[in-house]
SERO-4910 file (N, C-alpha, C, O; in steps of 0.05 Angstrom, whole numbers):
BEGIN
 pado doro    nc1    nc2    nc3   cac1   cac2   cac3    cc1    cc2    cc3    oc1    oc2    oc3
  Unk    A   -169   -281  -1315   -188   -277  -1337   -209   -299  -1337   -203   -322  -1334
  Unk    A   -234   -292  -1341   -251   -315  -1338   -259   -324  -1370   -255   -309  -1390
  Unk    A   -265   -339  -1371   -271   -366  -1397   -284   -345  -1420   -302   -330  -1413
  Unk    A   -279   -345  -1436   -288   -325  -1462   -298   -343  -1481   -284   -363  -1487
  Unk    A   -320   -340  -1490   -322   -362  -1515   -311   -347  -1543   -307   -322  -1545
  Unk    A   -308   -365  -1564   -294   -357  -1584   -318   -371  -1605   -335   -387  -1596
  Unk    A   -316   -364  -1627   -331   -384  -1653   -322   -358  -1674   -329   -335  -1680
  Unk    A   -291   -386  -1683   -279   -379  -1711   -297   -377  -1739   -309   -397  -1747
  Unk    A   -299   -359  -1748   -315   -349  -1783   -308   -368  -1798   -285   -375  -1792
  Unk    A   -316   -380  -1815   -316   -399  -1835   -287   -372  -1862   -275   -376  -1883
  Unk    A   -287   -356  -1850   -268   -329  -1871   -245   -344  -1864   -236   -359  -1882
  Unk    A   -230   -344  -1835   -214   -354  -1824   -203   -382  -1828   -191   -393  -1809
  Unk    A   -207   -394  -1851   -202   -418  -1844   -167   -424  -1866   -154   -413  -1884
  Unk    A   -167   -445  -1853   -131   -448  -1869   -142   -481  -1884   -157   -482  -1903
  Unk    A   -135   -496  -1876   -142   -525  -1890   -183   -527  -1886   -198   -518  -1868
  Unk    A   -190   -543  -1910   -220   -544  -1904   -225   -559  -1880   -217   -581  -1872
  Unk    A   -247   -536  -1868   -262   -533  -1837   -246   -543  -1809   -251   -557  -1789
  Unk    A   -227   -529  -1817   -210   -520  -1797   -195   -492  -1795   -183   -485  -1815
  Unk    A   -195   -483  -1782   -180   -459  -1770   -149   -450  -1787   -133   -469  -1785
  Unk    A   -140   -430  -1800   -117   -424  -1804    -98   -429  -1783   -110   -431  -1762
  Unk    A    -75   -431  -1780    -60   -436  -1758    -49   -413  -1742    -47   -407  -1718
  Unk    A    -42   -405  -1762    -30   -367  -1757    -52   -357  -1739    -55   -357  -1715
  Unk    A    -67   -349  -1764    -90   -336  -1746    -97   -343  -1714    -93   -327  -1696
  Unk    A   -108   -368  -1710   -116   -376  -1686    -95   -370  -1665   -101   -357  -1645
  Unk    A    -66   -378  -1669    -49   -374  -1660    -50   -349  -1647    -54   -344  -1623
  Unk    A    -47   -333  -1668    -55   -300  -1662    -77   -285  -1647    -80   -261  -1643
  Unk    A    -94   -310  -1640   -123   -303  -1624   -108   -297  -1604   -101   -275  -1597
  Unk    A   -101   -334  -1589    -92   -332  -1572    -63   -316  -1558    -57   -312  -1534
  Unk    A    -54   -310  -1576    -32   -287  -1566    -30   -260  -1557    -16   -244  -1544
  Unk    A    -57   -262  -1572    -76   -235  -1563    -83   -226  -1529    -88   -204  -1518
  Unk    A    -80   -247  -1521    -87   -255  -1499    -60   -248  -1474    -58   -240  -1451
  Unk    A    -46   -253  -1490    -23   -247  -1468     -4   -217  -1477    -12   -201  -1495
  Unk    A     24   -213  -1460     32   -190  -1463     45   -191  -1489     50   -213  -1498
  Unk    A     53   -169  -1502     56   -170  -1522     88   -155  -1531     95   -146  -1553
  Unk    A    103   -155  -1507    125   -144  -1504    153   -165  -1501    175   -161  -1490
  Unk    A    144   -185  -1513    168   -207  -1515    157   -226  -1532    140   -217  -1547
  Unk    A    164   -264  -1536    165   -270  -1549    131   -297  -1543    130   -315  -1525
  Unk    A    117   -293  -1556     94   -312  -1553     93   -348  -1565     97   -351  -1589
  Unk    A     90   -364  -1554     94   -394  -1566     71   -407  -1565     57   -413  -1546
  Unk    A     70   -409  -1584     25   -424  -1589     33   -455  -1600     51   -458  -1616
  Unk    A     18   -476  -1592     19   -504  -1593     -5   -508  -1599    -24   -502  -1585
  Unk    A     -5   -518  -1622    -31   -528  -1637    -35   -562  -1632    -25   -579  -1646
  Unk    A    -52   -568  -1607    -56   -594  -1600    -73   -613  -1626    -68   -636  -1635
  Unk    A    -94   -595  -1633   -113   -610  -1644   -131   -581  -1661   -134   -558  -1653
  Unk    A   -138   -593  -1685   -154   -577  -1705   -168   -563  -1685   -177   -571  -1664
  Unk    A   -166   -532  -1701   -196   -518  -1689   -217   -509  -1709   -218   -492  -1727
  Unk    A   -234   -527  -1700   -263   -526  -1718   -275   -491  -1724   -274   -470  -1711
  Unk    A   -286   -497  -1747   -308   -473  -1756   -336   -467  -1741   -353   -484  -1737
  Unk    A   -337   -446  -1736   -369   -439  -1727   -375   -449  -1705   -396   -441  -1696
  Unk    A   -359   -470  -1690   -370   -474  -1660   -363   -466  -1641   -340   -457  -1640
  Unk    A   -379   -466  -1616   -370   -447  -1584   -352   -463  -1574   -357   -485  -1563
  Unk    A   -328   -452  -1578   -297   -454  -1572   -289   -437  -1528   -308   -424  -1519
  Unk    A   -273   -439  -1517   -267   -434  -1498   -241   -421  -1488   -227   -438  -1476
  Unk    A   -231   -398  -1489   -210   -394  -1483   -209   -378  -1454   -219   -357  -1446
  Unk    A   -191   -403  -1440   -195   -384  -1403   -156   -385  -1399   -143   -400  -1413
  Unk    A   -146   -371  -1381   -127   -376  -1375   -118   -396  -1355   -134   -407  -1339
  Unk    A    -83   -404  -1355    -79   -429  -1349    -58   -410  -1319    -48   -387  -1319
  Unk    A    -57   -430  -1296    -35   -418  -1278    -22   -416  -1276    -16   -408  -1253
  Unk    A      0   -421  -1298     23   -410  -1304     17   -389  -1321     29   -394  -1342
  Unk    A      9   -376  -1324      7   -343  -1348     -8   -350  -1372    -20   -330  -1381
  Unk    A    -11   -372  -1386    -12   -378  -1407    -45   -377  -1409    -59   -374  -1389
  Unk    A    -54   -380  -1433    -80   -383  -1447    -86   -415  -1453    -67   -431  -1456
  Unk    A   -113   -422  -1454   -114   -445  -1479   -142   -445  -1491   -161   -439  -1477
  Unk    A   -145   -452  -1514   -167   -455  -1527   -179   -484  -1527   -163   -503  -1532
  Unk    A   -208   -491  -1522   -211   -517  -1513   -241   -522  -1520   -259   -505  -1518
  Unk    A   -244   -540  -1527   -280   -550  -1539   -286   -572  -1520   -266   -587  -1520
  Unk    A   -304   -580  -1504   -316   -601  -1486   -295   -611  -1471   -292   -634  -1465
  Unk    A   -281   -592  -1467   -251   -603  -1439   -231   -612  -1456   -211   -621  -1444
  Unk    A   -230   -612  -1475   -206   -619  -1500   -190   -597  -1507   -199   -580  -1522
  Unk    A   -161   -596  -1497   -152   -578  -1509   -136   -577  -1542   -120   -593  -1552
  Unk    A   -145   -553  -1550   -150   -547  -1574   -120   -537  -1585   -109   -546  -1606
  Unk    A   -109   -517  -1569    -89   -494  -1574    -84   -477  -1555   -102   -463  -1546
  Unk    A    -52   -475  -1543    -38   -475  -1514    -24   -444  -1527    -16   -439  -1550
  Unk    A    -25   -431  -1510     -3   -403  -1514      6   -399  -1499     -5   -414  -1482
  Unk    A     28   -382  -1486     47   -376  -1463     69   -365  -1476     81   -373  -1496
  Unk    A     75   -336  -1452     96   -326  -1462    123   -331  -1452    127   -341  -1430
  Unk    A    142   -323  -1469    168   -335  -1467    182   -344  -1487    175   -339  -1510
  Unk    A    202   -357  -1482    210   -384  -1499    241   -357  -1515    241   -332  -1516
  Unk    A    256   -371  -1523    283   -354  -1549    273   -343  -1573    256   -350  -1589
  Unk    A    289   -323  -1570    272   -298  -1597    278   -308  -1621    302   -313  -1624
  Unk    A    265   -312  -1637    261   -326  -1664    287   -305  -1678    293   -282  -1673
  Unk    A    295   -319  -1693    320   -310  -1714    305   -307  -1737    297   -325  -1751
  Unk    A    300   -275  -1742    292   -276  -1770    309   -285  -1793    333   -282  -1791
  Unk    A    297   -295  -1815    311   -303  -1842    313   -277  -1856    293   -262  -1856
  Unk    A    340   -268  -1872    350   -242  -1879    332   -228  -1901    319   -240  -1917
  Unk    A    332   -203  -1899    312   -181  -1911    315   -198  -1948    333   -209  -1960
  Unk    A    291   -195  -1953    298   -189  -1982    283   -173  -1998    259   -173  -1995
  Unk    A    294   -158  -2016    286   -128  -2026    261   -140  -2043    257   -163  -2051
  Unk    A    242   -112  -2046    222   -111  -2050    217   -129  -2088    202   -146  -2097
  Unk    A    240   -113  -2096    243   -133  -2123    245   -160  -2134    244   -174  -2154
  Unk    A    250   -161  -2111    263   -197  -2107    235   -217  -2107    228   -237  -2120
  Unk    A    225   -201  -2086    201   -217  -2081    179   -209  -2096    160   -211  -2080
  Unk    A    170   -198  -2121    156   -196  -2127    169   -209  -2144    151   -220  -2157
  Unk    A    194   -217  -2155    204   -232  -2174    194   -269  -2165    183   -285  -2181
  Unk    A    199   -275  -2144    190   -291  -2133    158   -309  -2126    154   -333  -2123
  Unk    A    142   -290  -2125    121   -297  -2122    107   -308  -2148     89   -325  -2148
  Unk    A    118   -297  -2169    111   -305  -2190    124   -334  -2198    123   -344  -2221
  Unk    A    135   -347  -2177    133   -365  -2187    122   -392  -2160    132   -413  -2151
  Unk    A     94   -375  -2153     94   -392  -2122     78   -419  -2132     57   -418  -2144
  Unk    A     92   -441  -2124     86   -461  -2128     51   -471  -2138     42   -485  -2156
  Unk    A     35   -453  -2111     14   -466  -2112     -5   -447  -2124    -28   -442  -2116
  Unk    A      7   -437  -2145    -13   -436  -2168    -18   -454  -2191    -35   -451  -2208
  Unk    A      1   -476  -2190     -7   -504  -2201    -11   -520  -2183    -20   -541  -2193
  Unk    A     -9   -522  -2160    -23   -547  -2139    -23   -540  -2120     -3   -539  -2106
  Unk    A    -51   -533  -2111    -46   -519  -2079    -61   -535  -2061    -83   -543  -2069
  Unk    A    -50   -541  -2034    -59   -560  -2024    -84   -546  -2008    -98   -562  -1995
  Unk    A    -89   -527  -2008   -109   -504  -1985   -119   -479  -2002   -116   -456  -1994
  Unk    A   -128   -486  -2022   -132   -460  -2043   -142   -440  -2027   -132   -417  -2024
  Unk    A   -172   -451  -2011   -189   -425  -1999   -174   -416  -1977   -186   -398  -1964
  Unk    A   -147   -425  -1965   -137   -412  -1938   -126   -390  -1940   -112   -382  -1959
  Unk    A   -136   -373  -1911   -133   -344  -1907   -112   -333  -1912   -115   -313  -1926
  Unk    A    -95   -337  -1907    -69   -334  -1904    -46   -328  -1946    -36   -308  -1954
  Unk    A    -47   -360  -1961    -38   -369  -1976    -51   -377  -2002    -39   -385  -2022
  Unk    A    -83   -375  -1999   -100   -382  -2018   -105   -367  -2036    -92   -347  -2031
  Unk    A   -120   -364  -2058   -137   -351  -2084   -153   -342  -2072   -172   -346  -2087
  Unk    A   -163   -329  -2050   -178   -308  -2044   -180   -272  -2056   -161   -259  -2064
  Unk    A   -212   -263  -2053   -201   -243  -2063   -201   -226  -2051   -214   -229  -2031
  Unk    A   -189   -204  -2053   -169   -186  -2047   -191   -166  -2024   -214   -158  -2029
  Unk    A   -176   -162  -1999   -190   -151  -1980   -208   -177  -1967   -222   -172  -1947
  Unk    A   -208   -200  -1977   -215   -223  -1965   -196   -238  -1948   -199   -237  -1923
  Unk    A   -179   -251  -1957   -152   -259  -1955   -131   -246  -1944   -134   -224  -1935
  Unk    A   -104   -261  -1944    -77   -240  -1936    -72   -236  -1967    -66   -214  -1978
  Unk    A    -78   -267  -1984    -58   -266  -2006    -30   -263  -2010    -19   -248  -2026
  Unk    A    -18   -282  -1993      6   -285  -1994     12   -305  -2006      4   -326  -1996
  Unk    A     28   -307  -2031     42   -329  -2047     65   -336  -2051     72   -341  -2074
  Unk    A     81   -337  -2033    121   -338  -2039    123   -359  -2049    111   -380  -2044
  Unk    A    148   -350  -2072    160   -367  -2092    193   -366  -2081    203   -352  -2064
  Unk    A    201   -381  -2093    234   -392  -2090    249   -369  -2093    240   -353  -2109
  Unk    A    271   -363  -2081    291   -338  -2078    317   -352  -2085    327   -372  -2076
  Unk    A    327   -333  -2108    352   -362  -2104    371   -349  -2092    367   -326  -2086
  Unk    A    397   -364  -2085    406   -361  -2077    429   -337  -2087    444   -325  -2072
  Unk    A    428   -334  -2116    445   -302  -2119    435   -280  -2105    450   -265  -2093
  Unk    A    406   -276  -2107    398   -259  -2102    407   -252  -2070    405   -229  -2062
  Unk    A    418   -272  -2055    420   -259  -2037    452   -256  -2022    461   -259  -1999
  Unk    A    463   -249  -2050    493   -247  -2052    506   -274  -2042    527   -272  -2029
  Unk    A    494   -299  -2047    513   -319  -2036    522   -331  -2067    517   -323  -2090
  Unk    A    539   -356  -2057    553   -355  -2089    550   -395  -2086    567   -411  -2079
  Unk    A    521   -401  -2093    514   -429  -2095    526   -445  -2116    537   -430  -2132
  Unk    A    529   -479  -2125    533   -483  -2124    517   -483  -2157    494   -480  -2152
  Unk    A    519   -485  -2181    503   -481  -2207    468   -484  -2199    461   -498  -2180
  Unk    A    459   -476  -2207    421   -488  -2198    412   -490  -2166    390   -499  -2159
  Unk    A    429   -482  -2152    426   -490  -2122    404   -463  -2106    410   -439  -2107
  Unk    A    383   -472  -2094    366   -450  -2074    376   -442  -2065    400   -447  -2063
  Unk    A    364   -420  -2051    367   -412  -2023    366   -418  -1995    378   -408  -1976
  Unk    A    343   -444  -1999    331   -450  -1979    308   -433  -1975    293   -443  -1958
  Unk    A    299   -410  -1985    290   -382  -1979    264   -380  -2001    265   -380  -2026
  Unk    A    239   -377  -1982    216   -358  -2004    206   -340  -1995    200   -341  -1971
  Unk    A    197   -313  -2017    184   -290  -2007    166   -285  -2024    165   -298  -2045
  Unk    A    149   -263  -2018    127   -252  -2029    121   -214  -2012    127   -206  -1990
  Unk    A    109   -204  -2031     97   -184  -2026     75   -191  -2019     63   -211  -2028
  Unk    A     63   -170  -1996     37   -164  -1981     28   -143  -1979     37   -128  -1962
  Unk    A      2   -132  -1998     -7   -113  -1989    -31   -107  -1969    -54   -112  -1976
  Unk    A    -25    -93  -1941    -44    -97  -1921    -67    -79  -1936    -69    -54  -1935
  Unk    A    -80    -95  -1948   -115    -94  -1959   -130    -74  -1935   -130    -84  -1912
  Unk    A   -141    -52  -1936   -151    -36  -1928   -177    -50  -1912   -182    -42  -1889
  Unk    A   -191    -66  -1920   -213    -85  -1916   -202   -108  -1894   -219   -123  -1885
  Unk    A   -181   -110  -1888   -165   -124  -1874   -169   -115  -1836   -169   -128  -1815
  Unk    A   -172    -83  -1845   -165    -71  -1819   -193    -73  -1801   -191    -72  -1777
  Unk    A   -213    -75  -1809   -241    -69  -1795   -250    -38  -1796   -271    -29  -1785
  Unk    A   -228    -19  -1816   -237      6  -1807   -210     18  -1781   -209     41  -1773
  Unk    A   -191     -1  -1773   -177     15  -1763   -152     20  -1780   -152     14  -1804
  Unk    A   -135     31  -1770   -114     37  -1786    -76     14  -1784    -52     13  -1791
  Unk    A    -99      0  -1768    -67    -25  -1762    -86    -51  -1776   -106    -46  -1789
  Unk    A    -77    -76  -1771    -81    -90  -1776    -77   -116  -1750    -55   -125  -1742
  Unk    A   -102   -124  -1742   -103   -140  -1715    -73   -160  -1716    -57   -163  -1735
  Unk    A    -73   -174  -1689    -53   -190  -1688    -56   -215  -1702    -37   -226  -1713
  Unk    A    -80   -226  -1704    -91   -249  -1716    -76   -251  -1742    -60   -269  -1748
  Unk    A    -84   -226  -1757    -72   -217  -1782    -47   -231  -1788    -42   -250  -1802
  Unk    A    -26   -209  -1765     -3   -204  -1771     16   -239  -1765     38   -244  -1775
  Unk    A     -1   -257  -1747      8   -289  -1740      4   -288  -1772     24   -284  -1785
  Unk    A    -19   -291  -1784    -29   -301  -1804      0   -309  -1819     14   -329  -1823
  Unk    A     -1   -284  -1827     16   -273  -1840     50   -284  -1853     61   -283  -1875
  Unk    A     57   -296  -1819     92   -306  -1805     73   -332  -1809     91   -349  -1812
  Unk    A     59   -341  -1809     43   -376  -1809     55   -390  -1840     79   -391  -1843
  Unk    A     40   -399  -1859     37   -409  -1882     64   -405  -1899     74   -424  -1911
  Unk    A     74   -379  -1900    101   -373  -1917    127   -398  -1910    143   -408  -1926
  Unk    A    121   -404  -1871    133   -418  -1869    131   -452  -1881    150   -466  -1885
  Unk    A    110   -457  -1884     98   -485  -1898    118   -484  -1921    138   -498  -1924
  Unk    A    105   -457  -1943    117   -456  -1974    149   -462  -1974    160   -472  -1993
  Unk    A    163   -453  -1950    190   -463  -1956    199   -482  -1952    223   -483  -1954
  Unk    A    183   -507  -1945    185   -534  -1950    172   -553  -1974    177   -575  -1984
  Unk    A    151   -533  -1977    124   -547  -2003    136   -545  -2029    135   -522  -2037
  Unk    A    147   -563  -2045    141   -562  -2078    126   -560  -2099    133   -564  -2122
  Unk    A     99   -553  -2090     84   -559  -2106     76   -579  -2124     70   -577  -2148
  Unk    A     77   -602  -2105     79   -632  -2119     59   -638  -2106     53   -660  -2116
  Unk    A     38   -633  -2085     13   -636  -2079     18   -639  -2046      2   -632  -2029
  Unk    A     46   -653  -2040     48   -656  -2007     46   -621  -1998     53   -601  -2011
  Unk    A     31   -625  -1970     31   -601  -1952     37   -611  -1925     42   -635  -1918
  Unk    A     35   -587  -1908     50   -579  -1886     23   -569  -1866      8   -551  -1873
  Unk    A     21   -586  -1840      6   -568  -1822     28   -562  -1800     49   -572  -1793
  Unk    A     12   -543  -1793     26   -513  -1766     20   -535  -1740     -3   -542  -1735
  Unk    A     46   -545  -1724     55   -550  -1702     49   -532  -1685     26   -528  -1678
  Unk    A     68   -518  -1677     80   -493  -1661    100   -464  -1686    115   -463  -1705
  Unk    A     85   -447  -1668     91   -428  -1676     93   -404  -1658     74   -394  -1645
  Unk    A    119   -395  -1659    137   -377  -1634    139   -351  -1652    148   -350  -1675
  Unk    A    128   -329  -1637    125   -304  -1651    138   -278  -1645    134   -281  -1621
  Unk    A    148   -259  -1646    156   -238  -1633    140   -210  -1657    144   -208  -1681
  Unk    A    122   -192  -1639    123   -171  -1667    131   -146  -1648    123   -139  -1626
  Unk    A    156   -134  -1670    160   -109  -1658    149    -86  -1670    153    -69  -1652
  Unk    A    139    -75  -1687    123    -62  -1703    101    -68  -1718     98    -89  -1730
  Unk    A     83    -46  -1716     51    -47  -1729     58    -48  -1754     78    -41  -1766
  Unk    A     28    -66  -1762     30    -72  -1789      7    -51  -1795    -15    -56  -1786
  Unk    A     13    -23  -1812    -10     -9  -1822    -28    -19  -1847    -20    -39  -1860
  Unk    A    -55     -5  -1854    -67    -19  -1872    -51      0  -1898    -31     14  -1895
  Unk    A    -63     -3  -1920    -56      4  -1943    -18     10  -1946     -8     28  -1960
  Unk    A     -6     -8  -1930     28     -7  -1938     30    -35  -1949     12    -52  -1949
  Unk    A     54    -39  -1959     59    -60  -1981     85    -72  -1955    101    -57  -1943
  Unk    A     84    -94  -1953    114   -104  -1937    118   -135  -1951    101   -149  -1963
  Unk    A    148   -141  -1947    157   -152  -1953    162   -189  -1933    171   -187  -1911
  Unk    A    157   -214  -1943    146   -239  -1922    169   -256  -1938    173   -259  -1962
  Unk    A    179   -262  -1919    208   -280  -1926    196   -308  -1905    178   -307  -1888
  Unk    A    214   -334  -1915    223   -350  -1899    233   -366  -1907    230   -369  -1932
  Unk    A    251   -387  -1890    275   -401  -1890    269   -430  -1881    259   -434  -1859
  Unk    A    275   -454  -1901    283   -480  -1890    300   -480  -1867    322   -470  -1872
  Unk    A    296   -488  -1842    316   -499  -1819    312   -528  -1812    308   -534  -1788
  Unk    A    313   -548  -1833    320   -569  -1831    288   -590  -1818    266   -582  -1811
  Unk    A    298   -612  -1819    274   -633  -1815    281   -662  -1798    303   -674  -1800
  Unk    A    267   -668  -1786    266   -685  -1771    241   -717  -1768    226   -725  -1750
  Unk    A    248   -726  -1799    224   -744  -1800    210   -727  -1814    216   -712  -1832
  Unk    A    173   -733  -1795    158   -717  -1813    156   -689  -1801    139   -672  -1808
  Unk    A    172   -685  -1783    179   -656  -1772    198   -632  -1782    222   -627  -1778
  Unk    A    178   -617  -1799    191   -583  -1817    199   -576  -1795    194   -586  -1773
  Unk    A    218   -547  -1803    220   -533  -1784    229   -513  -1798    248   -519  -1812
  Unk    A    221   -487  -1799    221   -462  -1814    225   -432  -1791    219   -430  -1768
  Unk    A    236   -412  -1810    237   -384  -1788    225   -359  -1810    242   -354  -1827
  Unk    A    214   -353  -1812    202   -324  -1825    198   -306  -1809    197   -309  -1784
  Unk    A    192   -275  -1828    199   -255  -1823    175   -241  -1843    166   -250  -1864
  Unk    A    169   -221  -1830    156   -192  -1840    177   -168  -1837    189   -165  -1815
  Unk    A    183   -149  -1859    200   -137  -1859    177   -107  -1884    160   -108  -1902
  Unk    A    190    -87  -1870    181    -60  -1886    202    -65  -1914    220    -82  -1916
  Unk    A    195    -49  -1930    201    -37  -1957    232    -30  -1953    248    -40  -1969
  Unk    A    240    -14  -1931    265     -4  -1920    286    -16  -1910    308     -6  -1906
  Unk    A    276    -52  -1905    296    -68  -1887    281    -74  -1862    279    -98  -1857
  Unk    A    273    -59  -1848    264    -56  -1817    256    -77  -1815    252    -90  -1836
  Unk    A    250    -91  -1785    237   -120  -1785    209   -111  -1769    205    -96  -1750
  Unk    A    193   -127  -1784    166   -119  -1760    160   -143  -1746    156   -142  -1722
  Unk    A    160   -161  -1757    154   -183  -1734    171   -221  -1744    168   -231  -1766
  Unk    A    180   -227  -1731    193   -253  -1730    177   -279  -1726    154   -275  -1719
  Unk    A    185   -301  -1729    183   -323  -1714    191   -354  -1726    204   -360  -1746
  Unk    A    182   -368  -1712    199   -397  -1715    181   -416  -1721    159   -408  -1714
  Unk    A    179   -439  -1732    156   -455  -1735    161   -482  -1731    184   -488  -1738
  Unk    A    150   -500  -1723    149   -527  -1730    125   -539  -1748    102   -533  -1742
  Unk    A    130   -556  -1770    112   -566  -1775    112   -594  -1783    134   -606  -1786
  Unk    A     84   -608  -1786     83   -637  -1795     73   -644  -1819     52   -640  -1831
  Unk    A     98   -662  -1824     90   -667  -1857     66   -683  -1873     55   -701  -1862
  Unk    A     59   -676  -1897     36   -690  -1899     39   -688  -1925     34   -668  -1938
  Unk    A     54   -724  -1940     50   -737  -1960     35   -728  -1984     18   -710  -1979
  Unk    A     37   -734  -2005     20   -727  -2029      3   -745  -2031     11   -768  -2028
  Unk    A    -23   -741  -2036    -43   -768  -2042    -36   -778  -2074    -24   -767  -2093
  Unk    A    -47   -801  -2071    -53   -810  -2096    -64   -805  -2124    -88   -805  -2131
  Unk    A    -45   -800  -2138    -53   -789  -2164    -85   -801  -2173    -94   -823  -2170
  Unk    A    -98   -774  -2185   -135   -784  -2203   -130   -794  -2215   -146   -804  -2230
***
């Protein structure tokens, strides 16, 4: 494949003037086959509005790169992400209502997780799942570990087709995973790596269900697994995340 230039939309962005993580991710995955499991490494921010470079690497893989700097690595392969378990459509609309960062959000305008409006955005906001809900028997007050939200694929989302690009659908498995580490105490979470599998289309105007799960930490290293799942249970697409932590600033 020869060198493609790219220049991400200022629409696309996840933290200010930088790139969503999902999304980009999802550029580059675009890029490869799409019949197993994809692993995108986010070296360094990718900027807004400038001529970006994505050529392939000689091992199979992609990378995205600005003045010989690489930006963001993809290649396929790697262990199939363990989705975190379905949770019903009720649940998570019970949930979202209580998503943290509608009192402190560390990325309001991001694509993905922000106050965008509708057919702009994903608008995904997962709130805390507790742990009854998902028939386990915790300990008085104790989580899940677990947050979800409803998604409705926004018709305006599609370009006019009737799926919803891959960019999208990274988007999507990206940020939910942050929220299940974020309290809404002002600290956030940026996207490391992120390992993807999608086995079904995401259509426009269907409503699906976005779960994900704490898997523990290492320093300032998250590490999260989410899931996209239909109305019915079905799984549409998986994946695994790493991320790095990032402190609350100083109270005004």
């Amino acid at each position: 494949m020869e060198a493609r230039e790219l220049v991400v939309p200022e629409r696309y962005r996840g933290p200010e003037g930088m790139a969503n993580g999902g999304w980009i991710s999802g550029m580059l995955a675009s890029h490869l086959p799409q019949n197993g499991v994809v692993e995108v490494t986010l070296r360094a921010p990718t900027p807004l509005g400038e001529s970006l470079r994505v050529t392939r690497t000689d091992d199979g893989g992609v990378v995205l790169g600005r003045d010989g700097t690489v930006l963001v690595e993809a290649r396929p392969g790697g262990p199939e992400p363990e989705a975190p378990p379905f949770v019903p459509l009720d649940v998570a609309e019970k949930a979202e209502r209580d998503f943290p960062g509608t009192a402190v959000h560390p990325f309001p305008g991001c694509f993905a997780c922000g106050e965008r409006e509708p057919g702009d955005g994903l608008r995904i906001h997962p709130g805390p799942v507790p742990a009854q809900a998902l028939g386990t028997a915790p300990a008085p007050g104790e989580a899940a570990g677990m947050v979800a939200a409803t998604w409705y694929a926004h018709p305006l989302l599609g370009d006019w087709s009737e799926s919803l690009p891959l960019t999208h659908v990274w988007g999507a498995l990206d940020c939910v995973g942050g929220w299940a580490h974020m309290q809404g105490d002002g600290g956030a979470a940026l996207l490391g790596r992120l390992a993807a599998r999608v086995h079904r289309t995401v259509f426009i105007g269907q409503t699906y269900v976005v779960v994900a799960r704490r898997e523990g930490r290492d320093g300032r290293k998250l590490y999260s697994s989410s899931a996209i799942y239909r109305p019915d249970g079905r799984l549409v697409a998986a994946a695994r995340a790493t991320w790095i932590g990032v402190p609350a600033g100083p109270a005004e």
